[in-house]
VEXZA-822408 format. One record per atom (N, C-alpha, C): x, y, z; atom name. Coordinates in Angstrom, 1 decimal. Layout:
REM residues N
PT      X      Y      Z name
PT      X      Y      Z   CA
...
***
This chain:
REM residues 117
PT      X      Y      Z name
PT   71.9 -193.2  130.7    N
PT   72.1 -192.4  129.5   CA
PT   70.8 -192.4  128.7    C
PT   70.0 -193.6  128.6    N
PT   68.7 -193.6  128.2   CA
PT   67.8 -192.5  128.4    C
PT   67.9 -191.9  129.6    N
PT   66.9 -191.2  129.8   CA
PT   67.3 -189.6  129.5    C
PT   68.5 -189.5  129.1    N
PT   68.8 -188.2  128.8   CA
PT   67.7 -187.6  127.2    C
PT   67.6 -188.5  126.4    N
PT   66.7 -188.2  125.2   CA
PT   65.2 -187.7  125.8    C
PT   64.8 -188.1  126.9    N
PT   63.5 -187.9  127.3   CA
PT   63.6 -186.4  127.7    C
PT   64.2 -186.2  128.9    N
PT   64.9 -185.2  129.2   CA
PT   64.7 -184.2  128.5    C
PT   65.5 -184.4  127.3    N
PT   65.8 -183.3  126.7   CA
PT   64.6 -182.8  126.1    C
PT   63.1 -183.7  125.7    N
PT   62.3 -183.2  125.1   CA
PT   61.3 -182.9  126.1    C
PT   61.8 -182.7  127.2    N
PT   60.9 -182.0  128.5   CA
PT   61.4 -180.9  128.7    C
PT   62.3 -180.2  128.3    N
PT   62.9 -179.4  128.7   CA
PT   63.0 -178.2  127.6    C
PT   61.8 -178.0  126.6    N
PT   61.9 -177.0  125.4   CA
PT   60.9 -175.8  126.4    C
PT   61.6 -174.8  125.5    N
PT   61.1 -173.8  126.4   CA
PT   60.1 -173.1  125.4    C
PT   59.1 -173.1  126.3    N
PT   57.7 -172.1  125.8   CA
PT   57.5 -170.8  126.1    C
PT   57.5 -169.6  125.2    N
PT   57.7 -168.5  125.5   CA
PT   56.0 -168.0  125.8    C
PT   55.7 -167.4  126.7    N
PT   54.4 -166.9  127.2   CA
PT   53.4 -168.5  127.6    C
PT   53.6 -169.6  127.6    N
PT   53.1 -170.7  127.5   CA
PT   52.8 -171.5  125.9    C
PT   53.1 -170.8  125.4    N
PT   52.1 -170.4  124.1   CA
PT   53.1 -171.1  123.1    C
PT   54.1 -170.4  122.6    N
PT   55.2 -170.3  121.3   CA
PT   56.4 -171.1  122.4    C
PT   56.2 -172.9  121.3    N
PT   57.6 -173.2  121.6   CA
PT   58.8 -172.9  120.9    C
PT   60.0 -172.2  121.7    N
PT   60.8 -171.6  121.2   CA
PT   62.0 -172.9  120.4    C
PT   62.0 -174.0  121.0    N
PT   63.1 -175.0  120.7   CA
PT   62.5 -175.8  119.1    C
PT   61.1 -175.9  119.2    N
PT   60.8 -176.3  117.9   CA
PT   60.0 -175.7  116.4    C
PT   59.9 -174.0  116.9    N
PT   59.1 -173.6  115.9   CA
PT   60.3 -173.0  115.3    C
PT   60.3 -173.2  113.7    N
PT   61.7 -172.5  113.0   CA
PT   61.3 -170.7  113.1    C
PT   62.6 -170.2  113.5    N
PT   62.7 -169.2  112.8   CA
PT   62.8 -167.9  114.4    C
PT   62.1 -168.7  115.5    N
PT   61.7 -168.3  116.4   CA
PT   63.1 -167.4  117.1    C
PT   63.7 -168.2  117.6    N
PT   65.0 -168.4  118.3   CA
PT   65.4 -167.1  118.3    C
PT   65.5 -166.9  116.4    N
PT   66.7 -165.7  116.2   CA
PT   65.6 -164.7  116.2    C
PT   64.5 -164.6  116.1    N
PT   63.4 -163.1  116.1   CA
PT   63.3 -162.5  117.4    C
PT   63.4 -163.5  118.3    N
PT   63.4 -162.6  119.8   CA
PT   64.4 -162.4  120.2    C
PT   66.0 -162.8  119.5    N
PT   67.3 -162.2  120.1   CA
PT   67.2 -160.8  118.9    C
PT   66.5 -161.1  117.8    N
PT   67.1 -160.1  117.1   CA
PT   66.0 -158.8  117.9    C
PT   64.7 -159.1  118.2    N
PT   63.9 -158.4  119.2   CA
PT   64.6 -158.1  120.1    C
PT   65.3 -158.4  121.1    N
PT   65.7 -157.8  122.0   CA
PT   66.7 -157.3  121.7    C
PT   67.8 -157.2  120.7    N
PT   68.6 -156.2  120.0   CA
PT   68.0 -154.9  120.4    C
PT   66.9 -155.0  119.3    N
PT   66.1 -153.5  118.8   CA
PT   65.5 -153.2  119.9    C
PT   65.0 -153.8  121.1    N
PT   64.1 -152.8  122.1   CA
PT   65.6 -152.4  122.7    C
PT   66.8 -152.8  122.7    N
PT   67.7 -152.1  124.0   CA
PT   68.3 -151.3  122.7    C
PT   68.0 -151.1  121.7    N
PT   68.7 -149.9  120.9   CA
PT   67.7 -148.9  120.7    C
PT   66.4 -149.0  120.5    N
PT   65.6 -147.8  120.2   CA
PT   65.4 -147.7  121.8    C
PT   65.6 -148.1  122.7    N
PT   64.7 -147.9  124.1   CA
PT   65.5 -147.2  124.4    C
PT   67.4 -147.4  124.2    N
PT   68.5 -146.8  125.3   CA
PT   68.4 -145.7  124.2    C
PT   68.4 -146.0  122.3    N
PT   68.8 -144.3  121.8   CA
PT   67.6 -143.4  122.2    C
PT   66.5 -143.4  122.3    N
PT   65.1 -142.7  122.8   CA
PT   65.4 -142.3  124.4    C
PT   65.9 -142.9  124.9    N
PT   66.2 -142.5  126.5   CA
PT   67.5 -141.1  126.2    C
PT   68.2 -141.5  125.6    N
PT   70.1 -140.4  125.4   CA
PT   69.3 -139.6  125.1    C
PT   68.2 -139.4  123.8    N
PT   68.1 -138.7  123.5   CA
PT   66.8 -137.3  123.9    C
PT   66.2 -138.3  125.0    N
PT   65.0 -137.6  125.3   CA
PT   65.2 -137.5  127.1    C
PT   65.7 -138.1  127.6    N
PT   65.7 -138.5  129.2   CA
PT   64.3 -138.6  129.9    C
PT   63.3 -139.3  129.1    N
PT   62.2 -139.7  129.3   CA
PT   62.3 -141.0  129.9    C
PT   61.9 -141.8  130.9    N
PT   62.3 -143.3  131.2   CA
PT   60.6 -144.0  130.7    C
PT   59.4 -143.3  131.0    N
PT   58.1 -143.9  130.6   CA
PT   58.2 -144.2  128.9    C
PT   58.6 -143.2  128.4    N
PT   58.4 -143.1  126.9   CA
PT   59.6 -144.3  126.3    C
PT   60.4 -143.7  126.7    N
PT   61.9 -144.8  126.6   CA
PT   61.7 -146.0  126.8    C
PT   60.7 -146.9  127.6    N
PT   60.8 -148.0  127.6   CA
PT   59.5 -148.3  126.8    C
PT   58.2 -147.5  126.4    N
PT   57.2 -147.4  125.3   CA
PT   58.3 -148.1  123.7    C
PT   58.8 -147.0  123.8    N
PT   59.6 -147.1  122.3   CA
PT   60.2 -148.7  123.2    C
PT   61.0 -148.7  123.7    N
PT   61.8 -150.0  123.5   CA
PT   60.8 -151.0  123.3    C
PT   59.7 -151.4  124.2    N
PT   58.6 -152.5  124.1   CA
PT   58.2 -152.5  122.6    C
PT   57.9 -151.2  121.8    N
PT   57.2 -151.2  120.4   CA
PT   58.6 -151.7  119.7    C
PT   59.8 -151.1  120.2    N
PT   61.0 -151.6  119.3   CA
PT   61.0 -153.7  119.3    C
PT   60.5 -153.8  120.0    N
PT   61.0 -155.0  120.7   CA
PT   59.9 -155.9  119.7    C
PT   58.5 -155.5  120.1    N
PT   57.5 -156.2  119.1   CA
PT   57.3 -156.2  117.8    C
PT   58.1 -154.6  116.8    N
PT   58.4 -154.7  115.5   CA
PT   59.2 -156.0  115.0    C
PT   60.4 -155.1  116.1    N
PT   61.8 -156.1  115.3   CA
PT   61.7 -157.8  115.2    C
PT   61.1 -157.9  116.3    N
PT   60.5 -159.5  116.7   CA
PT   59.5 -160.0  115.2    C
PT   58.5 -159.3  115.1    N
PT   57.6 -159.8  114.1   CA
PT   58.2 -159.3  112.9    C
PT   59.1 -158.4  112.5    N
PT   59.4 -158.2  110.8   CA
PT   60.6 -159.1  110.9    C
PT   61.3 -159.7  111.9    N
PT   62.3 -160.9  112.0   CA
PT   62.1 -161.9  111.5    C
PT   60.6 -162.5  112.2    N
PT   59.4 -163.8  112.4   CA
PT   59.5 -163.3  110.8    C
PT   58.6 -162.9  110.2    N
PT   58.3 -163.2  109.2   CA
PT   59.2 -163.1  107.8    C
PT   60.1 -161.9  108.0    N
PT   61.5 -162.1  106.8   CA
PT   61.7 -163.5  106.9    C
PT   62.3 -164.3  108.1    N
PT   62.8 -166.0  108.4   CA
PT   62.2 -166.5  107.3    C
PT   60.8 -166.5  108.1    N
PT   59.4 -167.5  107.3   CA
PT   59.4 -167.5  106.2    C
PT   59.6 -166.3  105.6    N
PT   59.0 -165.6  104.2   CA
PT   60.5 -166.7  102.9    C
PT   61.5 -166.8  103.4    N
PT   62.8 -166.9  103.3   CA
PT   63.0 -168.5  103.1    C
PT   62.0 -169.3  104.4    N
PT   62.4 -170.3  104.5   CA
PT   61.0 -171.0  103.7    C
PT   59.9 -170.2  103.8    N
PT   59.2 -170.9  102.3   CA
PT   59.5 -170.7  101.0    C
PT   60.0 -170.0  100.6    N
PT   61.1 -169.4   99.2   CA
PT   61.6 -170.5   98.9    C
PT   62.4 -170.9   99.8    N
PT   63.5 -172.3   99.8   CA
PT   63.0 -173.3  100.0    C
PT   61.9 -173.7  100.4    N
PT   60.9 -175.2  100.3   CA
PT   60.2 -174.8   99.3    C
PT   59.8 -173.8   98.1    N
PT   59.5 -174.4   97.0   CA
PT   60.6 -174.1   96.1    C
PT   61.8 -173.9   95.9    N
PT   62.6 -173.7   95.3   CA
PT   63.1 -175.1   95.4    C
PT   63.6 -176.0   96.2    N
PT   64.0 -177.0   96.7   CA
PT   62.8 -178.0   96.1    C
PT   61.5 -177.9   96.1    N
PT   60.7 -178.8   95.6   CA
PT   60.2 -179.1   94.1    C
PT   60.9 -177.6   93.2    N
PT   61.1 -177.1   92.3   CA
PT   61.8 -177.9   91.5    C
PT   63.2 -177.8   92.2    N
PT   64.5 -178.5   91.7   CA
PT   64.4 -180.3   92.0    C
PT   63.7 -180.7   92.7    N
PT   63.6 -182.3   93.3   CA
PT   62.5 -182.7   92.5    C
PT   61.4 -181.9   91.9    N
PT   60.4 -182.4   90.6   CA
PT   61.2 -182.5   89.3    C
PT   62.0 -181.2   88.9    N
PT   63.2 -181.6   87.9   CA
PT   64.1 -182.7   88.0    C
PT   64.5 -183.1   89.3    N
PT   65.3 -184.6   89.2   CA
PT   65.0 -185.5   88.8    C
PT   63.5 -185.5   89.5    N
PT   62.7 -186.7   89.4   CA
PT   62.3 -187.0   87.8    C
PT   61.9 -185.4   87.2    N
PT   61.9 -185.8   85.3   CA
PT   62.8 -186.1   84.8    C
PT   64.4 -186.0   85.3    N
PT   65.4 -186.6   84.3   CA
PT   65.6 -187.6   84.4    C
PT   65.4 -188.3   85.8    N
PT   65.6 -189.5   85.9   CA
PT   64.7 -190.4   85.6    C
PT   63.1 -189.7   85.0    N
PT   62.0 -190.8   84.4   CA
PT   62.4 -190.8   82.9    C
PT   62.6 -189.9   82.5    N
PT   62.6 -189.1   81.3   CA
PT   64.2 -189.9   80.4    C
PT   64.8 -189.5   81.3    N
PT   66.0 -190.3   80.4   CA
PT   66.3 -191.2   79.7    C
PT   66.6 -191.1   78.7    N
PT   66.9 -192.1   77.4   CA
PT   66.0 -192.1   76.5    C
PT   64.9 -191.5   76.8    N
PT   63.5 -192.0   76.2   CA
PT   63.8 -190.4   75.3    C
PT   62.3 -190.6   73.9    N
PT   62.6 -189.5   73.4   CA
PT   61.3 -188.6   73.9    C
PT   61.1 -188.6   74.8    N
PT   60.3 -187.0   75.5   CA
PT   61.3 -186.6   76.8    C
PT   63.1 -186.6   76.7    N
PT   64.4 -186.5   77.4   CA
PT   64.4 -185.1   76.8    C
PT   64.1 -183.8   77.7    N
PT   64.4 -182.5   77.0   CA
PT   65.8 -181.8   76.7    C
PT   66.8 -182.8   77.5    N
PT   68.0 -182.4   76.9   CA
PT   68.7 -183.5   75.9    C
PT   67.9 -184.1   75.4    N
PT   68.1 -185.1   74.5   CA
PT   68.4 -184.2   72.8    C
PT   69.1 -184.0   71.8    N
PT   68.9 -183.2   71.1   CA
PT   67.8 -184.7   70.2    C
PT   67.0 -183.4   69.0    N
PT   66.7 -184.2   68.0   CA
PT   66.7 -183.7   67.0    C
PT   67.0 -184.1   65.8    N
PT   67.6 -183.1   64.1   CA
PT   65.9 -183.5   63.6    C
PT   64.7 -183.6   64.3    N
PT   63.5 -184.1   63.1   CA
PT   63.3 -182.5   62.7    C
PT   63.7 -181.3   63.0    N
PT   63.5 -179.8   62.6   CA
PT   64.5 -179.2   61.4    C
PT   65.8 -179.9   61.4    N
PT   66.9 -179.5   60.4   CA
PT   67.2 -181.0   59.6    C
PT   66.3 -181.7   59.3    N
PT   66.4 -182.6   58.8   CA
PT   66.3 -182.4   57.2    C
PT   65.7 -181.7   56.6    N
PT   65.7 -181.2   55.8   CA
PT   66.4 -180.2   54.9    C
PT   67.3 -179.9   55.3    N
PT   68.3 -178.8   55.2   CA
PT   69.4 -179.2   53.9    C
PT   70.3 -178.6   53.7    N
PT   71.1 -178.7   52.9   CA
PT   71.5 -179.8   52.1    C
***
């Protein structure tokens, strides 16, 4: 059973040798969502033309759009949310230095209406 952990990290799959599919985020779903789009623009280009050369032109260009405006919406999405997330974990880290003391921004203080009525 030990050796099943090894295993498993032999067995990630590299797409063209190049792009490991098992550990780069975002990957996974750009080439299924890629291969969506080349068998929908390739098959509606084919119905509609009965061209098979051009038909599989459009599918291959469908295929490498969809694939890279996939890749990078992911990316675009999942850096948004690593500084949004690092955003909110520098705010935790102030309330929790910050607290009790009086530079605590949700702390109120009357030294402005102190004067009043």
């Amino acid at each position: 059973m030990a050796g099943e952990g090894e295993e498993d990290k032999q067995k990630s799959f590299k797409l063209l040798g190049i792009l490991d599919i098992q550990n780069t985020p975002c990957s996974r779903d750009a080439i299924l969502h890629g291969a969506g789009g080349s068998l929908v623009a390739g098959l509606g280009h084919f119905l509609a033309t009965s061209r098979v050369k051009r038909s599989f032109d459009v599918g291959f260009a469908g295929f490498f759009l969809t694939t890279l405006g996939s890749w990078f919406y992911c990316r675009y999405n999942n850096a948004r949310l690593r500084v949004q997330q690092r955003f909110i974990q520098d705010g935790i880290k102030n309330k929790v230095m910050y607290e009790g003391t009086s530079l605590d921004p949700s702390r109120k203080t009357n030294s402005g209406s102190a004067g009043g009525s």
